[in-house]
N, C-alpha and C positions, 0 to 999 in steps of 0.2 A: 606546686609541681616542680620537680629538677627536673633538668637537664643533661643527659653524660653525650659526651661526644667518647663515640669509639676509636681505641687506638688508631691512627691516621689511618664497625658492626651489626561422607553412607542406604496380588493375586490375580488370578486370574480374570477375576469377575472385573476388575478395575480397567485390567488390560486390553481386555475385550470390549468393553465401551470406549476405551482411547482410543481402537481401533476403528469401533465406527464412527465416532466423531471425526476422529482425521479426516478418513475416509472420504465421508459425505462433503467433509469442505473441500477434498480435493478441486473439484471439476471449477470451481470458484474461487480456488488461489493457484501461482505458479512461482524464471531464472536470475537466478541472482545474478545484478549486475558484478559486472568487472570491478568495477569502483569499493564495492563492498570488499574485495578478495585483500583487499590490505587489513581489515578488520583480526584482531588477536583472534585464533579459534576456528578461522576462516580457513578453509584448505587452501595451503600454498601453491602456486603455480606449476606446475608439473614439469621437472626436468626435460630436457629433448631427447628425443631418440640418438643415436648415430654414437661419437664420441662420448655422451654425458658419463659420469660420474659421481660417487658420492658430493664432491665438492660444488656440484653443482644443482644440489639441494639446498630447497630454501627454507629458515627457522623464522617461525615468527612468537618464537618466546625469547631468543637469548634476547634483542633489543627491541621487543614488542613491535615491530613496524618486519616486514619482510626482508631478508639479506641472504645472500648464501652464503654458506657455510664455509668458502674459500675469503670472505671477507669478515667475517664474526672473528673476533678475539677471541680465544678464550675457546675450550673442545667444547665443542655441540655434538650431539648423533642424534640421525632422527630414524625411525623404526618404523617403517610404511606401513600400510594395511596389506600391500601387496607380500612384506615380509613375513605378516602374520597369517596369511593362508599360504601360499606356499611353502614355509618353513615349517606349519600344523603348530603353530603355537595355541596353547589352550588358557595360560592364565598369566599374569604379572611377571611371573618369578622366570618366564619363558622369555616374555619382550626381552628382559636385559641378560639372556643366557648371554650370547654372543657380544657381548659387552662390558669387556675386562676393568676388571677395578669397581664394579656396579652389579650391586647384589640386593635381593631383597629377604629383609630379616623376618622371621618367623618362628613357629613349633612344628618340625613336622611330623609330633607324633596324636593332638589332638586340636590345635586351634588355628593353624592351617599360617598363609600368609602373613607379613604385618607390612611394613613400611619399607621404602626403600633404603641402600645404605651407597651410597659416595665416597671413594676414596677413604673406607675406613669412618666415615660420620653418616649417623644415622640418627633413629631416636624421636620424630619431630622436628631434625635439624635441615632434613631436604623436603621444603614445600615441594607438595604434590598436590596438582589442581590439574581438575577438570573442567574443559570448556571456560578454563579461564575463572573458575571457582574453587576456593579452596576445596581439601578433601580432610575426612575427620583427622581427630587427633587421635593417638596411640596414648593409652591408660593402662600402667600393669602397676599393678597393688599387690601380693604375695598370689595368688592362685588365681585373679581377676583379670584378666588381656584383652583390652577392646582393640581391634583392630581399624589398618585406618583405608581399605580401599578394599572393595569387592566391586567386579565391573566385567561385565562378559565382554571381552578385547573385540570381539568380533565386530562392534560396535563403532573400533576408534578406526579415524583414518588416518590419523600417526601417532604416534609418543617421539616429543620430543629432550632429550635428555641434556641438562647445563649443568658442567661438573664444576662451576666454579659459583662462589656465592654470589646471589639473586637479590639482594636483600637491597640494592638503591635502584632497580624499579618493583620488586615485589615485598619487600617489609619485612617484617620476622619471619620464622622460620627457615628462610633461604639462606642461611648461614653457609650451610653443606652445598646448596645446589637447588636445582629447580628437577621436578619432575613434571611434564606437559600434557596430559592426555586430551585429544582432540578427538570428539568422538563425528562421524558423519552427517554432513546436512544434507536435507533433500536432494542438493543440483548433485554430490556426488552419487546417488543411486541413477539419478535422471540423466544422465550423461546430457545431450543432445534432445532424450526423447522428453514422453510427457506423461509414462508411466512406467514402473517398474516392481517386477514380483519378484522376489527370492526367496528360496528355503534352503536350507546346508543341516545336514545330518553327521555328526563326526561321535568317533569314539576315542576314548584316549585311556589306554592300556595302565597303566601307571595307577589307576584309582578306581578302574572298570568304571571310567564315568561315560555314560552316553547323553549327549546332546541336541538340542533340536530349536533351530533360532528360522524365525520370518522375519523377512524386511518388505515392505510394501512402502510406495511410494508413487505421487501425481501431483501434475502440476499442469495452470493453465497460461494466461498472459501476464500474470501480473505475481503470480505464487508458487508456492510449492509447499509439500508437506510430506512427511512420512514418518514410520512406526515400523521399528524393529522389537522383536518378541523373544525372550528366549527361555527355555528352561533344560537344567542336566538333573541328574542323577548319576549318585557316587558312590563309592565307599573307600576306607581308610588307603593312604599312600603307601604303596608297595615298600619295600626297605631287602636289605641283606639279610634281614635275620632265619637265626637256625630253630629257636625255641620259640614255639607256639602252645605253650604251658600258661597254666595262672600264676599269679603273686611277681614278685618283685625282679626275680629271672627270668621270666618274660622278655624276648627282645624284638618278635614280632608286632606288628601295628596293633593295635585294640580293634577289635570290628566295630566298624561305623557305617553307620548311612549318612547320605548329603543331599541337601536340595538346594537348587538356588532357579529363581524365577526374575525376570528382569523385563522390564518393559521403555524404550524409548520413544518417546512424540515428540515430533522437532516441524514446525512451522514456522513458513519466510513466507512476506508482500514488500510487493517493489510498490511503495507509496507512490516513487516519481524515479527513475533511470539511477537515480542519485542518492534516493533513498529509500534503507531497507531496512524491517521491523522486522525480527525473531523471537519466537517463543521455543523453551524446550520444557519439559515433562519427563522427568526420571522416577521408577519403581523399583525397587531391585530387595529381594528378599534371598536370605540365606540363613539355613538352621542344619544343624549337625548332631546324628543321637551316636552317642560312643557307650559303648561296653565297657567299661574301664575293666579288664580282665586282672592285669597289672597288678593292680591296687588289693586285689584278692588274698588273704591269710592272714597271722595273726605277728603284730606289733607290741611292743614295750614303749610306753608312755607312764614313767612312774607317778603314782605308782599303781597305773591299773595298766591292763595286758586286754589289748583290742582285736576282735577278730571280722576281718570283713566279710562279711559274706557276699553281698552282691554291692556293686556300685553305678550306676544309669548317670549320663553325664548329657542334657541337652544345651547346645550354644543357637542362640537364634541372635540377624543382627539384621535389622531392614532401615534402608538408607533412602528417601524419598528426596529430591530434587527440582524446582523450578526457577527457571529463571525466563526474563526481556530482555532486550537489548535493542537496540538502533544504530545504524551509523547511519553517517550525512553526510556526502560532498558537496561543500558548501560554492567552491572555485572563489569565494571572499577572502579574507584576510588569513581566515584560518582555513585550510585547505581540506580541512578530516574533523566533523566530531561524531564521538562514540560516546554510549554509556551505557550501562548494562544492570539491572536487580536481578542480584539470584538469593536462594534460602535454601536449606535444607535439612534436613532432620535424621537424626541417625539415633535409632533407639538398639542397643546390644542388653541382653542376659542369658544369663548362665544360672543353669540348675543342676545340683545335685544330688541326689535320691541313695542314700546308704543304708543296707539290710547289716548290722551289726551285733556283738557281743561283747560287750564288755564286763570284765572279773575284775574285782579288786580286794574287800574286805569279805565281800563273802559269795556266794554263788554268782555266775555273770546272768548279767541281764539284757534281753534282748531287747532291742528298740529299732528304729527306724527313724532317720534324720533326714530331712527335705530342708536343704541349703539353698538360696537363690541371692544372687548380685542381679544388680539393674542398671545402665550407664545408659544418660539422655544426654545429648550436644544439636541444640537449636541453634541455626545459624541465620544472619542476613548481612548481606553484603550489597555494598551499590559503588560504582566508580563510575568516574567520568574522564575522558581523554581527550587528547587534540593532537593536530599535527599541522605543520607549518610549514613548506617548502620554497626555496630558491633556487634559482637556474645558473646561467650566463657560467662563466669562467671558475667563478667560486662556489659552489654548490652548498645547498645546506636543508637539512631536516631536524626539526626539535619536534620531541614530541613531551607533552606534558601532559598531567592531571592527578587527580586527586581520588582516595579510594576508604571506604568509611567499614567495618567490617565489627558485628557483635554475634559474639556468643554466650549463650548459657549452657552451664554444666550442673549436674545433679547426679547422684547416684544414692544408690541404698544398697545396703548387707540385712539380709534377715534370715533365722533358721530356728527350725522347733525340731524338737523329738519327743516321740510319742514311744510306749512299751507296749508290746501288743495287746492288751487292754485297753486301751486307746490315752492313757495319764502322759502329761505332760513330765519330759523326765526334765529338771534343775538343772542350769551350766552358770558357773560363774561368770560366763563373756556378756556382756548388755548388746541385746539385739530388739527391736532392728538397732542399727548404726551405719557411719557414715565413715569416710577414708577424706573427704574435705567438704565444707558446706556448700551449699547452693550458691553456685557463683557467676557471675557477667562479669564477661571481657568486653574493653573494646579495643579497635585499633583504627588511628587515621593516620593517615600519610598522603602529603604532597611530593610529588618530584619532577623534574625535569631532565632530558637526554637529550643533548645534540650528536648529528652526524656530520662530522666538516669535511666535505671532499675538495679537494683541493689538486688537479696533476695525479700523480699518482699517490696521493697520502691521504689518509683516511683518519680522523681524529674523531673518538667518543665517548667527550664525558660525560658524568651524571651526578645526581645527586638528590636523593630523598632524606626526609624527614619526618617521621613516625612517634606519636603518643600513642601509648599502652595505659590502657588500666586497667585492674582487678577489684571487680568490687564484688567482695565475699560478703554474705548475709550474716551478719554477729547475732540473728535473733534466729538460726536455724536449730530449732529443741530437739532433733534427732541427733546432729552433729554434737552436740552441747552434751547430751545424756551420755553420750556414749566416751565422754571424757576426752570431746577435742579440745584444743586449747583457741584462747580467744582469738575469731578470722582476722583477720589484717586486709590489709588491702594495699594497691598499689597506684601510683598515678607517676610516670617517668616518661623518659625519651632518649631519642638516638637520630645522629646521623650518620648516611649513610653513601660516602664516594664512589666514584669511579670512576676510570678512566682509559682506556684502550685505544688501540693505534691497529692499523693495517697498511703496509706500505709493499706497495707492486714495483718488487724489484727488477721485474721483467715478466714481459705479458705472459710466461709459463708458471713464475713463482709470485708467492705473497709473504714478505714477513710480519707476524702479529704480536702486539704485546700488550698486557692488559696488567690493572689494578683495580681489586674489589675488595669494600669492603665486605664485612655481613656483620650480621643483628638476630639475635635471639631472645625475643623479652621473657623473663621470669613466669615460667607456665604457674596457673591458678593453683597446679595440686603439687606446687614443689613448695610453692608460698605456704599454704595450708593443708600439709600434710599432717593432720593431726588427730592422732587415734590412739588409743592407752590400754592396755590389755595386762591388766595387774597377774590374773592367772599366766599370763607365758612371760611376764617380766619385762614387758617393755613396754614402751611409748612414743611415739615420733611429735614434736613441736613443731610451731610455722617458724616462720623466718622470712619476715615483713623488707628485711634490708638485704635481698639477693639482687645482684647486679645482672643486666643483659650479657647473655655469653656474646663474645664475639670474635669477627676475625678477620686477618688481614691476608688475601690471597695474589699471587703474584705468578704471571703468564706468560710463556713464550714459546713461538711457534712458528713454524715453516709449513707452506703448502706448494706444493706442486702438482701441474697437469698438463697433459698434454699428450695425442694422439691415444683416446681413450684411456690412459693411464692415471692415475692422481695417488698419492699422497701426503700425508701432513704427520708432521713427529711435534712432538707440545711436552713441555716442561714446566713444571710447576711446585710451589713452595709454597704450604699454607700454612699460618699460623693462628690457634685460639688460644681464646684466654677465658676465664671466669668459667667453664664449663661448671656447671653445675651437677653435684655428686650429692647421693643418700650416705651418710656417715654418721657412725656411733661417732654421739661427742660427749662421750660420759656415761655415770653412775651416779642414777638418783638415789642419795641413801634415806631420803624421807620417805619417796614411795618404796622401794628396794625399786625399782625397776631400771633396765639401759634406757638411753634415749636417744635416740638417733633424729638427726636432720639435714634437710637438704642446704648444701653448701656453694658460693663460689669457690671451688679447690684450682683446678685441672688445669695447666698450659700444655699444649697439644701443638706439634711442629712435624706435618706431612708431606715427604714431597716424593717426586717422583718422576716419569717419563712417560706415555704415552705414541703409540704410534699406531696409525693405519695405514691400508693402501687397497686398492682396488685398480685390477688393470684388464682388460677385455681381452682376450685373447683367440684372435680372428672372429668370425662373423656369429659363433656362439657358444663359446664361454667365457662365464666371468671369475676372475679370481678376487678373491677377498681374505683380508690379514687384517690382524689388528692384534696388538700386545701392550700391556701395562706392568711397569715392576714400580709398587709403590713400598718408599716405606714409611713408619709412623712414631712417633715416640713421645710418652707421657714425660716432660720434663719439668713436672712438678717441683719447687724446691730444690730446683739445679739439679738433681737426680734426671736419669735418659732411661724409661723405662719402655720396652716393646709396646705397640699400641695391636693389643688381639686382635679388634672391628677390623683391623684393615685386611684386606683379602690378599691371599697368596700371590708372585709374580702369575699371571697367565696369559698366553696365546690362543688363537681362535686361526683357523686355516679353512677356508667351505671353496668349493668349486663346485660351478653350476654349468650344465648344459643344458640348451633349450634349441629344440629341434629346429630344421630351416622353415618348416610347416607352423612351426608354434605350437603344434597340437601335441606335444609332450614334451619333457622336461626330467633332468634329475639333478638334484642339489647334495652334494656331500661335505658334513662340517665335523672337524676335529677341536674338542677342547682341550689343552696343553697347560695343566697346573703342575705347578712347582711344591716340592715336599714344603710343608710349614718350616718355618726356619725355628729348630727348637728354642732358640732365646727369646721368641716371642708368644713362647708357650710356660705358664707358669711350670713349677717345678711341680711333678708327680703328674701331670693332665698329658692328654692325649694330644701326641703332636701327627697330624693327619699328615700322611703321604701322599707324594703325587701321584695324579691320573693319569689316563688319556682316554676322553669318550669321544666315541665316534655315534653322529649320527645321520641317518640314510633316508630322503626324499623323490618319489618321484610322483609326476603332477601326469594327468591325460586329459586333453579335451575327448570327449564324448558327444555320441548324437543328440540333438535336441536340448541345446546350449547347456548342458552337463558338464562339470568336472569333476575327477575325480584326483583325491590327493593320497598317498599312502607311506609313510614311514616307519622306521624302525631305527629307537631312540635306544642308547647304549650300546649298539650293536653287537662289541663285546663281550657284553655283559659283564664290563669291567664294576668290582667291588669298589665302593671306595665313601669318601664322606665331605661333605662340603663343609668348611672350615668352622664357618659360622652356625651348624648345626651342632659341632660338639664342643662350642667355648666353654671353656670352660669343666668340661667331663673328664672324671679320672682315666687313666688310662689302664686302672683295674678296674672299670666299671663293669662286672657283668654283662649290663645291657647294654654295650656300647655300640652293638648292633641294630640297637633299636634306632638309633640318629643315623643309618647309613641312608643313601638315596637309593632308586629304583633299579633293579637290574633291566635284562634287556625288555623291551616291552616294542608293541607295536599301537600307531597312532594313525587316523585317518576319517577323512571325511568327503563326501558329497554333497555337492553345491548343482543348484539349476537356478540361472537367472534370466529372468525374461523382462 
């Protein structure tokens, strides 16, 4: 084993029985103590009415233990539940609208969401976990995209957003940042009481999806339990386009249908005041049938001449979830222990179905080709924590432990075509095959966090330490047939710093400043990407000696607040190194084919400014700003090359009224992006212009605990395209209307909670 120290680095019938098993146990479990509310995942304590402010929100991911966000180094935002029904937010890519510089990556012409992206890093590089459990990984192999989060938001009681890397107390991945989803436990349905019924019916314009979620929830002296339900129906996302024709002009959506089914079971017992035992249960299914309309007419592939006739394209991807967990207040030496098992399984494929003709030497011949990809990641994870508190003059909190995390990955390629006679037609490619063999990862890491409060200065370092392995199967005979090269395997490590300050320059302001590192271990399928395809000329090798990406992030910040007003402006300078890139590195003249592999290349140098503000303005409304100008640059080889991932300058302006009665409400928010700055657009591609979308909320209570919520998103109906949609696309592309986003649309829902 080495060592590197980094530079100073996913039905019904199922649902339905969860249901009454909760159910029936309800009357025989029930409130989670107070004591527990410090637990990761835990809903944080709830701001106060009167003066509160964003700053006086509390994160319990930037330093695992509770803090507000006037004291956290380092920009946090947290996105309530309260955010996402009032503002009618319907899916991921919503949470982080209002949240400049934070975008999530995607298709949005056929396989919908992917991951989030940070300041320009994305990819696998911003851990995103639920409930405190990682979420899948993102796999794109040429027409193959597993996706890495599908989750009906209605679900979470916040997302919390760390834009700065996570990686010395959460491990790889958190290179870019942390993404937090915390989904609801029983006592937030139960407020006070000892049962609770919800239903909420919304529709959302944009995809004609209608939706329909239950939350049910009881609890008695000792427990609590509940079970949220949900299912939508969809179709393709709305766009600018003018051509609703077939073939390759095409720049309207493909007609698609959408389902997605999702089921939550979350059970708590208070063993003893002190301690508290949690179970959760996740279901969640999602499958998508597209038309590919697009793909329709006829092609030059020499030296035959292809004509499609129809193309059926289905994506299905069901992500299954369980986890335990405990904490303890012990009031001994050690003042908090927690520990948690969770697992989950996330199975994705992709099929697709082509009515064809192909000519070449002599009359064309029809056939029919049924294509299917398969991608499997089983996971289990288990940690353990502690926390340690002092009092008196010099205050102090460490919190430590240790976290042990395996995955397996597998997937398959397979495809036949038959002529309608039913004969099997001959291809050169060797199928089934494999894109990298059947592989197990693990990851352990210990670490440790102090909090030194001290007067008014706040000191917190950290520091973890993570081993990685990959251990790829060299005896996998699909992978092996299909001309992978021999698996490798990996066994390395990293550490990983921190250190952050908060000093209360006076009881209105806080100055912060922080040092992080981050850590990205060598993902399975960059190690053994290896697949040879002699008919199209090429080949990808592994590459056993690829280094952890990493990176060195640097923080500073001001907050202010006072008589309901607050803001915080934050500065920031990140720098990576090793990123790993796919690159031709040559011409095999033995096989004739190219060969490409994945590399340490990339140094990457992002910085930027940051600023929010939120200030009350008399007894009801609230104003809210927030603005980001980042920029980024590849200076690979002393070379300062525009870095595309990073998202245009942008602004966000909303103003909320909320009546003296509370029983209505109107929210109005403006997005303010800045034209692409053409130098950071290659030469001949589309450099997008700036916007401005406006969009229009307003909320009613109704009789018989009813609400109703109703918006109108682009109001406008301004054209335009989000950046990250067209990276990349010429700026002759025909279809370049095909990547624009939704014009104006209307979005709303009804809620009754009893």
């Amino acid at each position: 084993m080495t060592v590197s120290f980094p530079r100073r680095q996913r039905s019904a019938v199922v649902a339905l029985g969860l249901a009454f098993i909760l159910l029936n146990a309800a009357p025989i479990l029930s409130q989670e103590t107070a004591a527990s509310s410090t637990e990761e995942g835990q809903e944080a304590e709830e701001p106060g009415t009167g003066d509160a402010t964003f700053l006086d929100e509390v994160t319990v991911t930037a330093d695992h233990v509770p803090s507000s966000l006037r004291d956290t180094p380092g920009h946090v935002s947290i996105v309530t539940d309260e955010d996402i029904e009032d503002q009618l937010f319907e899916d991921i890519a919503d949470l982080v609208k209002y949240e400049p510089g934070v975008y999530v990556e995607g298709d949005s012409t056929r396989f919908g969401l992917n991951g989030f992206n940070i300041r320009g890093i994305g990819g696998n590089r911003v851990l995103t976990q639920v409930d405190g459990a990682p979420g899948a990984e993102q796999f794109d192999f040429g027409p193959f995209n597993v996706h890495q989060q599908a989750i009906d938001i209605d679900t979470l009681k916040s997302a919390e957003i760390v834009r700065s890397a996570g990686s010395a107390l959460y491990g790889s991945d958190a290179v870019g940042g942390v993404i937090s989803l915390i989904t609801k436990n029983p006592s937030d349905y139960l407020g006070g009481g000892n049962r609770h019924f919800g239903l909420k019916a919304g529709f959302d314009g944009r995809s004609n999806d209608s939706n329909l979620n239950l939350a049910l929830a009881g609890g008695g002296d000792a427990g609590r339990t509940s079970l949220f339900v949900s299912s939508s129906n969809g179709s393709e996302l709305d766009n600018a386009g003018q051509n609703g024709g077939a073939g390759m002009d095409r720049d309207r959506p493909n007609p698609q249908e959408r389902e997605r089914l999702q089921a939550l079971g979350k059970a708590a017992y208070d063993i003893s005041p002190s301690n508290t035992l949690r179970a959760t249960l996740e279901l969640n299914s999602n499958e998508a049938d597209t038309e590919v309309v697009s793909a329709l007419g006829t092609s030059r592939l020499d030296p035959f001449t292809i004509t499609q006739l129809e193309v059926l394209a289905n994506d299905t991807q069901d992500r299954n979830r369980a986890s335990l967990e405990q904490v303890v207040r012990t009031g001994g030496a050690v003042d908090q222990w927690s520990w948690r098992f969770n697992t989950q399984n996330v199975d994705t494929a992709q099929n697709v179905v082509e009515h064809r003709l192909t000519a070449g030497f002599g009359p064309p011949v029809e056939s029919n080709r049924d294509g299917d990809l398969w991608f499997e990641q089983k996971t289990f994870g288990a940690d353990m924590n502690g926390l340690v508190e002092t009092g008196d003059s010099f205050s102090s909190s460490i919190y430590f432990g240790g976290s042990f995390l395996i995955d397996e990955f597998d997937m398959l390629r397979d495809r036949v075509e038959h002529d309608p006679s039913g004969r099997l037609v001959p291809t050169q490619l060797v199928f089934p095959s494999k894109y990298f063999p059947q592989t197990e990862t693990e990851e352990t890491g210990v670490y440790t966090q102090a909090e030194l409060r001290w007067n008014r200065v706040t000191l917190i370092p950290g520091v973890r330490y993570d081993r990685f392995v990959v251990d790829a199967d060299p005896s996998d005979s699909v992978y092996i047939a299909a001309g992978g090269q021999p698996a490798a395997s990996l066994d390395e490590g990293a550490v990983s710093p921190k250190l952050g300050a908060a000093i209360e320059l006076h009881r209105t302001t806080t100055l912060t400043a922080q040092y992080a590192a981050g850590f990205r271990a060598p993902p399975y399928s960059s190690i053994n990407t290896g697949f040879t395809n002699l008919a199209g000329g090429y080949r990808t090798i592994a590459n056993p000696a690829l280094e952890p990406e990493i990176s060195d992030n640097f923080e500073l910040g001001l907050r202010w607040s006072a008589g309901g007003t607050s803001w915080s402006v934050n500065g920031f300078q990140n720098r990576y190194d090793d990123f790993i890139e796919f690159q031709n590195v040559g011409f095999n003249r033995q096989l004739r084919v190219v060969e490409f592999q994945n590399v340490n290349l990339t140094e990457v140098e992002i910085d930027g400014v940051e600023f929010r503000l939120e200030s009350r303005l008399g007894d009801n409304v609230l104003l809210r700003a927030a603005y980001a100008r980042i920029d980024g640059h590849d200076v690979t080889g002393g070379t300062s090359v525009p870095l595309a991932s990073v998202a245009p300058n942008e602004g966000v302006l909303g103003l909320r009224y909320l009546s003296s009665s509370a029983k209505w409400g109107l929210d109005g928010s403006v997005r303010l992006v800045d034209d692409r700055d053409p130098e950071k657009v290659a030469d001949g591609e589309h450099v997008p212009e700036g916007y401005e979308v406006v969009d229009l909320v307003a909320f009613f209570a109704l009789p018989a605990d009813m609400k109703l919520r109703i918006g109108v998103l682009n109001a406008t109906d301004e054209a335009y395209f989000e950046s990250w949609h067209v990276r990349g696309r010429q700026a002759n592309d025909p279809r370049l209307l095909l990547y624009s986003s939704p014009g104006r649309n209307v979005v709303a829902s009804l809620s009754y909670n009893w």
